[in-house]
N, C-alpha and C positions, 0 to 999 in steps of 0.2 A: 490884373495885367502886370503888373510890378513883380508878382511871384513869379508869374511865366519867366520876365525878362531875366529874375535874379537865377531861376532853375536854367533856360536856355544859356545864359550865361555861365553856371555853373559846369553845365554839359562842355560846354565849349571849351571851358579852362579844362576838362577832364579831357575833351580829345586830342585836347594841344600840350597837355602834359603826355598821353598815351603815344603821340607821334614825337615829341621829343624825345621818349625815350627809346622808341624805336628806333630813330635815327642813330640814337649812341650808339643803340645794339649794332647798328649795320656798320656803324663808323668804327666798331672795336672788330667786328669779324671782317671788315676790308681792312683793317690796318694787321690783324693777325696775318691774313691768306699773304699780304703783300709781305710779309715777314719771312714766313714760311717758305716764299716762293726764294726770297732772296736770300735766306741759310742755304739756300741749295747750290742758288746761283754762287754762292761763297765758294760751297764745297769743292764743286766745280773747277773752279779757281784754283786752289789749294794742291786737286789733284795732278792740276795742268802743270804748275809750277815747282811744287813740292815731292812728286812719287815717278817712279822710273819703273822699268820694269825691272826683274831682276835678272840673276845670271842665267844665262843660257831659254829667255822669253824671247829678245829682239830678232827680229830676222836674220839680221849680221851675225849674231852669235850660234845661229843654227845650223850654218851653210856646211860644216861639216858631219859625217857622219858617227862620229862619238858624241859632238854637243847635241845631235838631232835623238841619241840614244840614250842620253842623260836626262831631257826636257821630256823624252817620252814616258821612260822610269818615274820619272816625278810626279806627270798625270798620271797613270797607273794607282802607285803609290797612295796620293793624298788628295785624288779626286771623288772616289768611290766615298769615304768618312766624310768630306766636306759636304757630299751632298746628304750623306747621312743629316748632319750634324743641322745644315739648311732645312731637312726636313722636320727635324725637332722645334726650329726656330718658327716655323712659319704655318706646318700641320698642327706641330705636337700643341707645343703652346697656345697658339690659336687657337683649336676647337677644345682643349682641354677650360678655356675662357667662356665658352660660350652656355655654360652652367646655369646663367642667369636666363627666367625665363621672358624677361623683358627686355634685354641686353645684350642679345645674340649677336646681330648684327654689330653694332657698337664693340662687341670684345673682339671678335675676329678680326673687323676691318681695323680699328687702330691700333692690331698686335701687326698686322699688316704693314703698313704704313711704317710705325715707328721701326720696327726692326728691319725695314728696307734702309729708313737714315740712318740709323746707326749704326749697322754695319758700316756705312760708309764712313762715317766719324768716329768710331771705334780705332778704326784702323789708321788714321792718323795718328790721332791723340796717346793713346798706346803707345805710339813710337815715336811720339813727341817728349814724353815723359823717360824711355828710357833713354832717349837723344841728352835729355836734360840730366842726368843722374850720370850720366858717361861723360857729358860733356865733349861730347863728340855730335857736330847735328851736320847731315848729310843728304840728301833726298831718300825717301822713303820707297826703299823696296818691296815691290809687287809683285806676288806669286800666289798658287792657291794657298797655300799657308797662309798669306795675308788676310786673304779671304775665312779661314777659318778662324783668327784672331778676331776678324771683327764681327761673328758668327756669336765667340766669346763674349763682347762685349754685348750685344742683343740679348743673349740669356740672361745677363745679370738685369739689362735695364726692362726686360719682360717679367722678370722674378718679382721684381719691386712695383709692376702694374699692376701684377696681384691683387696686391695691398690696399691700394687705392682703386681697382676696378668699380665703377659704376660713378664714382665719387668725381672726376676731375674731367674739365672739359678735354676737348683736342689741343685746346692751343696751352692750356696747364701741362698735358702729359709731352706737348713739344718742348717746353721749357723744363720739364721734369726731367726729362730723357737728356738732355744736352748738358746739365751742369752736372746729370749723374754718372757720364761719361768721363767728365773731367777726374772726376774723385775714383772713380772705378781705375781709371789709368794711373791716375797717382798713388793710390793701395800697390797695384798689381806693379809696377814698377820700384817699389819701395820694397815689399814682401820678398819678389822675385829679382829683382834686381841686385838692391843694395848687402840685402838680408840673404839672399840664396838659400829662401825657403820654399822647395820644390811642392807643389801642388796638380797632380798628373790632372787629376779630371774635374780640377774647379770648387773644391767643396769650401775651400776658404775665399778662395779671390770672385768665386761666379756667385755661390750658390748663398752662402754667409754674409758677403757683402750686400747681394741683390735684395735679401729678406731684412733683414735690420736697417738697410736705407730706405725702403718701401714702408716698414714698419714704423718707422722717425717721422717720416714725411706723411703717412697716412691722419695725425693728428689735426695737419691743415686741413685739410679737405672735407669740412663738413660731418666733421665726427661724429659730433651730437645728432645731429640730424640721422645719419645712418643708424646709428644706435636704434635710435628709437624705431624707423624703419616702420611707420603707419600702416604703408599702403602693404605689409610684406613683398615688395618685389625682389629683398634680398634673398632669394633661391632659385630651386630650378622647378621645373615642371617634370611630369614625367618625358617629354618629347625631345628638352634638354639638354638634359641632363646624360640623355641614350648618347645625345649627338656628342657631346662633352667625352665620353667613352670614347671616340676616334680618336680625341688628341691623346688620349692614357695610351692608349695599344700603340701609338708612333712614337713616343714617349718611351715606352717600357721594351720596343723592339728598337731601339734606335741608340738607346744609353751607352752601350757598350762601346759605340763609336765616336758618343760624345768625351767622355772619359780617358780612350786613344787614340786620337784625331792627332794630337802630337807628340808620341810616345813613340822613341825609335824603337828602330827595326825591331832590335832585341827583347825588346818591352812591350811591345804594342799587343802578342799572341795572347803573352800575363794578363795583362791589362784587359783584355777582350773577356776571357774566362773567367777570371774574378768577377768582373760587375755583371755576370750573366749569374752565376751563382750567386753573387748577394741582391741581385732585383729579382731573380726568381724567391729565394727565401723570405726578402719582404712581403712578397703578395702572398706569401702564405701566413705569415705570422701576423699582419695588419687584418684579414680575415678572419683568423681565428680570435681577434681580438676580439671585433666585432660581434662577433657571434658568441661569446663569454659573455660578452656584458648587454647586448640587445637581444640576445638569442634570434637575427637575423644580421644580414648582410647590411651596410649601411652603403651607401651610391657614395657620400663625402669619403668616406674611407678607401671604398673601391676605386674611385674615382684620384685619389691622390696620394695613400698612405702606401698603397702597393708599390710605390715608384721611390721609396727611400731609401731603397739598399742601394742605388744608382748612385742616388747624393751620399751617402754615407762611404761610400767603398771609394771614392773619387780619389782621396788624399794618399791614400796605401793601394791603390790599386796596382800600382806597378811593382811594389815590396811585399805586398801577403804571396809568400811561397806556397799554401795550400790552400785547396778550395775549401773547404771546411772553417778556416779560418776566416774567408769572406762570405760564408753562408752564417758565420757567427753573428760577423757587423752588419750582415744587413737583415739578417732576425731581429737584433736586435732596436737598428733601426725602423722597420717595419711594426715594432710592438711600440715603439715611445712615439711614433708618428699618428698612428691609432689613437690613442691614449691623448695626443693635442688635438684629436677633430672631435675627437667623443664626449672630452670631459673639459681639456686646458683651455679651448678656444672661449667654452661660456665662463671659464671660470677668472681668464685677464678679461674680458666685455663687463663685467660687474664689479673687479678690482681695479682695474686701471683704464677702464673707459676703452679698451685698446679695439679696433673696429677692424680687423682683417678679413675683407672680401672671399678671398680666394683659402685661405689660410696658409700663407708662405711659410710663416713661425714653424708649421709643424709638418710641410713637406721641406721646406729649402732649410730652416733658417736651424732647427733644433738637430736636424740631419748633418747640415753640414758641420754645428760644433763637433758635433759626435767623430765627423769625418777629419778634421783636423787633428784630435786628441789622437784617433788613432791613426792618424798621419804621424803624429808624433812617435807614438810609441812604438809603428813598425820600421820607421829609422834610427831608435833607440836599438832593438833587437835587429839590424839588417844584419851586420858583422857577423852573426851567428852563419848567416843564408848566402852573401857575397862575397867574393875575394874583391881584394882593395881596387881593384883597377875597372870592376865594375859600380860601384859604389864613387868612384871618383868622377864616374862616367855619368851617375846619376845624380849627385852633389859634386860638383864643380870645386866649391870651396874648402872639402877637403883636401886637395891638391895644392890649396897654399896656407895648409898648418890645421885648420879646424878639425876638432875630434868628433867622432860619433854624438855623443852623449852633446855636445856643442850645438851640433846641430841639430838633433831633437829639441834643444832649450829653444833655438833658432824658430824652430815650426813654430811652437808654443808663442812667443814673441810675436810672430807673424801673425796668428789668429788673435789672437789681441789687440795688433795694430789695426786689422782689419777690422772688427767689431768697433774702435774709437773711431775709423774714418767712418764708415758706413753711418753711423747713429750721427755725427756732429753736419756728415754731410747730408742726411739727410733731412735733419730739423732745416739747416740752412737749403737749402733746394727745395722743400717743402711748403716753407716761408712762402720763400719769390716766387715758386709755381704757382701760387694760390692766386695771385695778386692777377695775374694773366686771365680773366674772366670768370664766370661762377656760374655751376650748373643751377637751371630752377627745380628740377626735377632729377632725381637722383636715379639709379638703374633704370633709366628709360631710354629706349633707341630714338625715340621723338626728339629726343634733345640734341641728336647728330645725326639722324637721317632723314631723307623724305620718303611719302610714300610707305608708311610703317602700319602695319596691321595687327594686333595682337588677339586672332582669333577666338582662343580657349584661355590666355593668360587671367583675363577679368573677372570668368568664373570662377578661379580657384580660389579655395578659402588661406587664405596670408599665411606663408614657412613660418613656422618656428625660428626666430633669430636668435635665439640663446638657448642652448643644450642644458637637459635639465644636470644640475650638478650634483652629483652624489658623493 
């Protein structure tokens, strides 16, 4: 009788430790959502108070037929790229996410989600930062251009979800995404701002920044754990992995526009042709990697290595004079981006513990040094290709004394600066995102949705999580 009571009692302390802690769970996911709900309600505020439309948006300012033919030119002009650029953001990335074959769900809907907020806090904060370095603060002007600013800002904080994909609840990647906005403004405001070190398609401030902040912060999140990776659900299925191939092809047709979304007039045709000639030459040269060294096609490589000559060509895209030259950089971006899914990815997993879901290191992060350096060195050689007044037109700061060679040093400085911000901000935003809740289950959609069924996933025998290294 005594054992019943001491067992029934022990049940009891076990259901009442099990509903305490459920309670917490529920008391930390209402206390998240109420958070959540009132960052918005913030924004909101911010907008109300803070941003204006800009010239020739308001009613008043359209009533004549020049300013109604100036605000039309401008839709024309930067609405066709922005929704390019949108569709990279929200297709590209999105299904290019959905790789995992437990995880689909989960990678779409909070590629979704977060790049819907940050756009919208992007686009403050960005202009808060160069308010702050001008010292001039004024309300924030609204046009589609804004809107493709904070398009900017969502590629970098999707670049670095990569990283951590599967690893960090919703309410870690909302607190991830919000302080990584902070530092991504303060880079891109420092680099471009104070530095006037021009970056046309992002390879330093988007693409560089986004993978070494992801990469910093991915240490928080359950490293060890992912590493080891039990149950294999770090991979795809064959069903996938297919579906994952939509976001490459919107990706890989859409780059062009990402690169000059804000490239004038005179630049933007450059601009367009160059990154079609170095993203078409990656997907050939990332292929034929593949097939050198597996004698078959790899899905990780097709699926990501093809789209380097994008990231790579960003930083010179507007200054390589010939197509050859940008079918150069993004061959050879395309061969070292293969080379990090094939060989590098297992070879940091087993030296430096390093766990990158997605592999940003070797589509965003080793791409876009590439894109910097030779950011550098096609404004080292522009003077060859420009007369001064185009060249002034494209660095500003030559105009009050800086030489060529200056500003080449300039780029060089800038990617540096941006490598220091990105890794220091992202151990620290890593840190505190961590602290915001903790998955039980790792690449699983059950952990963020209801209603979850993984049909064929439980048959399959466990991916390989580390490439064999040779």
């Amino acid at each position: 009788m005594a054992e019943k009571d001491a067992i029934t009692e022990d049940t009891g302390r076990s259901h009442g430790m099990k509903s305490t802690a459920t309670a917490t769970a529920k008391s930390a996911f209402n206390f998240f959502e109420l958070l959540f709900l009132f960052s918005e309600i913030l924004v909101v505020i911010f907008f109300l108070s803070c941003t204006e439309y800009s010239a020739g948006m308001h009613p008043a300012a359209t009533s004549t037929q020049s300013a109604a033919m100036m605000a039309k030119d401008k839709v024309r002009t930067y609405y066709p790229v922005f929704q390019d650029v949108h569709v990279m953001i929200f297709i590209g990335f999105g299904f290019l996410m959905v790789f995992l074959k437990t995880h689909s769900w989960t990678s779409v809907g909070f590629n979704f989600l977060i790049a819907a907020y940050v756009l919208q806090i992007g686009i403050l904060i960005t202009a808060f930062w160069h308010m702050v370095i001008n010292s001039d603060f004024h309300k924030v002007p609204l046009d589609i251009t804004s809107l493709i600013v904070g398009d900017f800002a969502a590629g970098a904080v999707l670049i670095s979800f990569g990283a951590v994909l599967g690893k960090c609840s919703l309410s870690q990647l909302w607190c991830l995404a919000t302080m990584e906005v902070v530092f991504y403004g303060l880079n891109e405001a420092i680099g471009a701002g104070i530095l006037g070190a021009v970056d046309m398609g992002g390879s330093m401030y988007v693409h560089t920044f986004g993978a070494y902040f992801g990469l910093a912060a991915t240490y928080f999140f359950d490293n060890k754990k992912a590493l080891e990776d039990k149950k294999g659900k770090c991979g795809g299925s064959y069903n996938s992995q297919l579906i994952a191939m939509v976001g490459t092809i919107y990706l890989w047709m859409f780059w062009p526009s990402f690169n000059g979304a804000l490239a004038a007039d005179w630049q933007q045709q450059r601009v367009i042709v160059n990154t079609v000639m170095a993203i078409s030459a990656s997907c050939i040269t990332a292929c034929a990697m593949s097939r050198i060294i597996l004698q078959r096609l790899d899905m990780e490589v097709l699926l990501n290595a093809t789209l380097a000559g994008g990231v790579a060509v960003g930083s010179s895209s507007d200054l390589v004079v010939s197509g050859g030259t940008a079918m150069a950089i993004g061959a050879l971006a395309g061969v070292v981006s293969a080379l990090g899914f094939l060989k590098l990815s297992g070879f940091l997993q087993v030296k430096i513990k390093l766990h990158d879901t997605c592999g940003v290191n070797n589509l965003h992060g080793i791409p876009g040094l590439i894109g910097g350096i030779f950011g550098a060195i096609s404004v080292g050689t522009a003077g060859n290709s420009f007369d001064q007044a185009a060249l002034e037109a494209t660095f500003p700061k030559l105009a009050e004394g800086r030489t060529i060679s200056g500003q080449a040093l300039t780029q060089v400085a800038a990617l540096c600066i941006t490598l220091v911000i990105a890794v220091l901000g992202g151990c620290i935003s890593g840190f505190v995102a961590s602290r915001f809740g903790k998955l039980n289950e790792l690449f699983d959609d059950k952990e963020n949705f209801c209603h979850v069924e993984f049909p064929d996933a439980q048959d399959e025998a466990p991916s390989e999580t580390i490439k064999e290294i040779v």
